[in-house]
DRENDO-1510 file (C-alpha; in Angstrom, 1 decimal, always signed):
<recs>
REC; n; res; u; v; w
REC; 1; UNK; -1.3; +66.6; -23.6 .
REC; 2; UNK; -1.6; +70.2; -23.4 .
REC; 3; UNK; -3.8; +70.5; -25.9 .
REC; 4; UNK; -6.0; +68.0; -24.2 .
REC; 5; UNK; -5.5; +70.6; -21.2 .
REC; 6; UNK; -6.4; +73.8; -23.4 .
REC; 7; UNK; -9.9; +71.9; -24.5 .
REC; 8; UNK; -10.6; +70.9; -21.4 .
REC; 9; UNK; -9.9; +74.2; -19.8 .
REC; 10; UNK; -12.2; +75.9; -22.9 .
REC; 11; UNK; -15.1; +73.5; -21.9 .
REC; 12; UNK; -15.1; +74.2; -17.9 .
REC; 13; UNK; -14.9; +77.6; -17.8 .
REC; 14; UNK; -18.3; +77.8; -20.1 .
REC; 15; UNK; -19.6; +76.2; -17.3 .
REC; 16; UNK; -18.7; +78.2; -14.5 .
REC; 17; UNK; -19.0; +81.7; -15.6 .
REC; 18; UNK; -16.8; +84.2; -14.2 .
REC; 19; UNK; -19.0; +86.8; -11.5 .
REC; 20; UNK; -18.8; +90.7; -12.8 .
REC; 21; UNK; -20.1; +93.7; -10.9 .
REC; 22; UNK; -23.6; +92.7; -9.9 .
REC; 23; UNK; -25.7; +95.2; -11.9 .
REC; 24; UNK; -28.6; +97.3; -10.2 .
REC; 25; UNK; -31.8; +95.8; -10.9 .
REC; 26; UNK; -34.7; +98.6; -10.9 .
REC; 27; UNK; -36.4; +96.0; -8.8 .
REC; 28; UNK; -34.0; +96.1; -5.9 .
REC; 29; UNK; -33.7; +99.7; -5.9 .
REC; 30; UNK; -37.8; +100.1; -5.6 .
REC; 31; UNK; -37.8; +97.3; -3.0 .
REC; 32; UNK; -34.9; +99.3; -1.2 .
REC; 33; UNK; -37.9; +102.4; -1.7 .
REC; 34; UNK; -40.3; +100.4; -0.7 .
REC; 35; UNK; -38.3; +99.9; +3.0 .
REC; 36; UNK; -36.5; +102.8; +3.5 .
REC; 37; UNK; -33.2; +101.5; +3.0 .
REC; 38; UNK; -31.0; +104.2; +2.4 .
REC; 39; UNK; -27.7; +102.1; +2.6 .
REC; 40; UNK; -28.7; +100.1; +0.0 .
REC; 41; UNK; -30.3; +103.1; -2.0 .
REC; 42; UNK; -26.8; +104.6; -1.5 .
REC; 43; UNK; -24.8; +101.5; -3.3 .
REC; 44; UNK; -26.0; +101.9; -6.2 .
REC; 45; UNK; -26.2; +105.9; -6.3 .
REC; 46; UNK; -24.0; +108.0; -9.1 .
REC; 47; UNK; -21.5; +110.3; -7.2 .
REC; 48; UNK; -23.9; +113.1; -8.3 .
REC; 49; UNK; -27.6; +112.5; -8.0 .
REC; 50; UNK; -30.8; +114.3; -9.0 .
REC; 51; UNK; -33.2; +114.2; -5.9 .
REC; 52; UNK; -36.4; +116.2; -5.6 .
REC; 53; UNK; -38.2; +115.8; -2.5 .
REC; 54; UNK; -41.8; +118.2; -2.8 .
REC; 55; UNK; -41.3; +121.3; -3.5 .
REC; 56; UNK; -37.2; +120.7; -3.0 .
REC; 57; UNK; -35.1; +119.6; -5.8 .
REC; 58; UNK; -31.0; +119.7; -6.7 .
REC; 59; UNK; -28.3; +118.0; -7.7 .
REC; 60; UNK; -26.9; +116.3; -4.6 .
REC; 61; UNK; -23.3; +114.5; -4.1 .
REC; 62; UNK; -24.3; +111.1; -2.9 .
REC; 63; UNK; -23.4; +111.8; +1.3 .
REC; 64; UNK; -25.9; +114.8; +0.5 .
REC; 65; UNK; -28.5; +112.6; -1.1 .
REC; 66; UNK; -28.4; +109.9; +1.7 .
REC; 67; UNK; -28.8; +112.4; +4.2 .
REC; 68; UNK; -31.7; +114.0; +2.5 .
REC; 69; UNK; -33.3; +110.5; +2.2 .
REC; 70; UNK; -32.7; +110.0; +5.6 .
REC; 71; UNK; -34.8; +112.7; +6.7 .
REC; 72; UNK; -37.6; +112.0; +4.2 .
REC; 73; UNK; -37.8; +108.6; +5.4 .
REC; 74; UNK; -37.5; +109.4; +9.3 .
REC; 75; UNK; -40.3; +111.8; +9.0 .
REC; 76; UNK; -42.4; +109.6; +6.4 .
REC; 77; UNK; -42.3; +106.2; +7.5 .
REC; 78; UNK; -42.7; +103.4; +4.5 .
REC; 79; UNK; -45.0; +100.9; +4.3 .
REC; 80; UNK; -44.6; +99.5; +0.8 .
REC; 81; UNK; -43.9; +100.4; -2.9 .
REC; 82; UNK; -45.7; +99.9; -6.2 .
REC; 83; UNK; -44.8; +99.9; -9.3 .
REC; 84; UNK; -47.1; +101.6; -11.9 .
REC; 85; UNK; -45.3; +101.8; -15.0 .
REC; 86; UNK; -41.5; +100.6; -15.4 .
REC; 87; UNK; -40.0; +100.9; -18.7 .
REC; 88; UNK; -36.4; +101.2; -20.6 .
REC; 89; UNK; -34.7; +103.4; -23.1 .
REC; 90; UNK; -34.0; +102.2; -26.6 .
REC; 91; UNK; -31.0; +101.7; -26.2 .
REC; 92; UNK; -31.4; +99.7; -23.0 .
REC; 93; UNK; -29.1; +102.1; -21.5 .
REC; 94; UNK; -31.1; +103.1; -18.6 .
REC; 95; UNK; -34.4; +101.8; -17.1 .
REC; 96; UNK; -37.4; +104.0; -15.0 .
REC; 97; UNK; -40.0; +103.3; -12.8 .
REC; 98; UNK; -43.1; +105.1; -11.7 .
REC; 99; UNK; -44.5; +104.0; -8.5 .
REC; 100; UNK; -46.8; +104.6; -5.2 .
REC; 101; UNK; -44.8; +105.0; -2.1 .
REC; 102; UNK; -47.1; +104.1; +1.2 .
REC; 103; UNK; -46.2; +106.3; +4.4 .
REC; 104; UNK; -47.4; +106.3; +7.6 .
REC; 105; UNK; -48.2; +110.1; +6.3 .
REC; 106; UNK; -49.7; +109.4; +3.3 .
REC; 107; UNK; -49.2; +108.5; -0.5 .
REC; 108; UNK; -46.2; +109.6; -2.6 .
REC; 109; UNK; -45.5; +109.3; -6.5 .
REC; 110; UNK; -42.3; +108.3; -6.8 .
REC; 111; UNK; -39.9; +108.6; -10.0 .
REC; 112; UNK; -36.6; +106.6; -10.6 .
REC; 113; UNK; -34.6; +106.6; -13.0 .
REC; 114; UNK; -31.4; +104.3; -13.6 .
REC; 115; UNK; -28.8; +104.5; -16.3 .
REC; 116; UNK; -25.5; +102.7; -17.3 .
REC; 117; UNK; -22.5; +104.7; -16.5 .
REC; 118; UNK; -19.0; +103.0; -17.1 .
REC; 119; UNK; -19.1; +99.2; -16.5 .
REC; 120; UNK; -22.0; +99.5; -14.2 .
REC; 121; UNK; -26.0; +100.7; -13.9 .
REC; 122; UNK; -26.1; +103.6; -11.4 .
REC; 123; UNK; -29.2; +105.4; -9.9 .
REC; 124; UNK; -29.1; +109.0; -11.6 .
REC; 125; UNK; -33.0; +110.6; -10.0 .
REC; 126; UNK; -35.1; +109.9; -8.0 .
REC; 127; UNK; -38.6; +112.4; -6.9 .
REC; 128; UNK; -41.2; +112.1; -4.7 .
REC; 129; UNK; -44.4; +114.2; -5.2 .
REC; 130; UNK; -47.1; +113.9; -3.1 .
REC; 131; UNK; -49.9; +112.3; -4.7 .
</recs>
């Protein structure tokens, strides 16, 4: 009987696999670009991140980041995101994307870049340059 149990048990949970962190897809963080969603940009942001914004670039702890963002996206008003080029490293440790930001003020380049850190995929850069 308990080996019947043991089998069965084996076979079930094949079926229903057990959820893990949900890792960052490069997709949701361009769509979160591509709206101005800092809260979600935020989520899946490293406690340290590399932001450049024009001429204005640092390493930022993430409260710093989002603020920055904040103001960039107040003042520059999204309308969509494109992707250019998206690629990955070797390794499939971390992913990029280089994209067209639409704003109310004009076009920016945008650069992300995501990596794995610990059990998860964090978002590590991110530039905008006018284009």
């Amino acid at each position: 009987m308990k080996t019947l149990l043991i089998i069965s048990l084996a076979i079930f949970s094949n079926l229903f696999p057990q959820p893990d962190q949900a890792p960052v897809a490069l997709d949701d963080v361009c769509r979160a670009i591509g709206s101005g969603n800092v809260e979600d940009l935020a989520a899946v942001m490293d406690a340290e991140v590399e932001l450049s914004i024009l001429d204005k670039e640092d390493l930022y702890s993430r409260d710093q980041a989002v603020s920055e963002l904040k103001t960039f996206f107040a003042t520059n008003t999204p309308s969509s995101f494109g992707k250019v080029h998206q690629g990955a490293s070797k390794s499939a440790d971390a992913e990029y994307c280089i994209g067209t930001l639409a704003t109310a003020k004009g076009p920016f380049r945008v650069y992300v870049y995501v990596a794995k850190k610990g059990s998860g995929v964090l978002l590590q850069e991110l530039r905008f340059e006018r284009e």
